[in-house]
Phi, psi and omega in degrees: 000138183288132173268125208238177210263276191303027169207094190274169218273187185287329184288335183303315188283329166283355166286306173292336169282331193279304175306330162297283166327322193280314172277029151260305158319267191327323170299318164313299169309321180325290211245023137242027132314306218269318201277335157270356181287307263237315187284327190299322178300349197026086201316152152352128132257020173272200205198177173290318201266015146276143168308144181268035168237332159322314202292290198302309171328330186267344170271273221319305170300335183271139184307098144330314167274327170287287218303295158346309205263336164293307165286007169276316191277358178274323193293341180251003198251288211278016190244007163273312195286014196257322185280353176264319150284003153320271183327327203292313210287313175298302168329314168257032199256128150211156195317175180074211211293303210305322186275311190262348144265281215297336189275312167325322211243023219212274196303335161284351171282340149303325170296293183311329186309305229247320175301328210274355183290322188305317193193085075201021186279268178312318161284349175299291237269340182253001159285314191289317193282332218236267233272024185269318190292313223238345175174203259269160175241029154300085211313321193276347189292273197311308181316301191271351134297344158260336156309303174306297175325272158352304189270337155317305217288326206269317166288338184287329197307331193273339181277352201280316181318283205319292191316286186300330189289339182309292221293322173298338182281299176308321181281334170295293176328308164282337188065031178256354125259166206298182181257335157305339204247307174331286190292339137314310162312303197299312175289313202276335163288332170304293190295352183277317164278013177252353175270340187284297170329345132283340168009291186306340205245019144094018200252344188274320185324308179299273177346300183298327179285338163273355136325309195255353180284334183312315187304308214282352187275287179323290195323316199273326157337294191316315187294306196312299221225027185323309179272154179285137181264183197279336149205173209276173186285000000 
């Protein structure tokens, strides 16, 4: 039988399932790294709106080699989630908006997302962590590598927005993701960028954290249900 570009062959389709899973998998491996990394590390509990003998006090205090060994493993958490919006983004990609803006504009936001936690958010916080230990326990020094860490964190959140609202809009639009994930994606990138101008008062935190319970979610959907049905869920 002639095989046409609107029926892909049987081989296609086990590339794509085999493709899917595995970057489905890999989301799952994402965002339980990043959570353990996050409990091994026993993240910060100063903030922007601490003092820098708070600031300095809590590095100087927190365990080097573990605090070191969580962010090493949140850091391999957030560089998985990228082969998992690979996959997210290719899955809703089709000719017309989806292909040529939103998938597009989805996976690079993802990008901006995962660079800007690494660097300068998480090396400000692992500079900050070293030179507490290790050269000066200077409070403005220190005081001021973790305001940069925070305010890292608080910009990646808008490219982290962009993403879900991209990648929920394109899966609505193909309907190549269930329609919970869609229309989740699609609120929660909207409520995440309207929460980062509160960032201090914990309201952008609560969002992000349910981003990612969406990722962990999505990712076991994915795993469950790899091919798309005919019409959404």
């Amino acid at each position: 039988m002639t095989q046409t570009l609107e029926t892909p062959s049987p081989t296609s389709r086990l590339a794509d399932t085999r493709t899917t899973r595995i970057g489905a998998g890999l989301g799952v491996a994402s965002i339980v790294l990043i959570a353990t990394g996050f409990a091994v590390a026993a993240a910060t509990e100063t903030t922007i709106a601490s003092s820098p003998d708070e600031v300095a006090a809590f590095y100087t205090g927190a365990g080097l080699a573990r605090t070191l060994t969580g962010g090493l493993i949140e850091t391999l958490g957030l560089v998985l989630f990228l082969p998992f919006a690979a996959m997210l983004t290719s899955r809703v990609r089709e000719p017309g908006l989806s292909g040529e803006l939103l998938a597009p504009t989805a996976r690079m936001a993802a990008t901006v997302y995962v660079g800007i936690c690494l660097a300068p958010g998480m090396s400000a916080g692992a500079a900050a962590l070293w030179l507490a230990h290790h050269g000066t326990a200077d409070p403005a020094i220190i005081a001021a590598l973790n305001d940069l860490r925070a305010l890292s964190y608080f910009v990646a959140l808008v490219a982290f927005a962009l993403f879900l609202a991209a990648v929920g809009y394109a899966g609505s639009v193909t309907r190549r993701l269930p329609r919970w994930a869609a229309t989740a994606a699609m609120v929660l990138g909207v409520a995440l960028a309207a929460s980062v101008p509160f960032a201090g008062y914990d309201a952008a935190d609560l969002v992000a954290l349910l981003g990612l319970v969406w990722v962990l979610a999505t990712s076991v959907s994915l795993l469950r249900h790899p091919v798309p049905s005919s019409t959404s869920e």
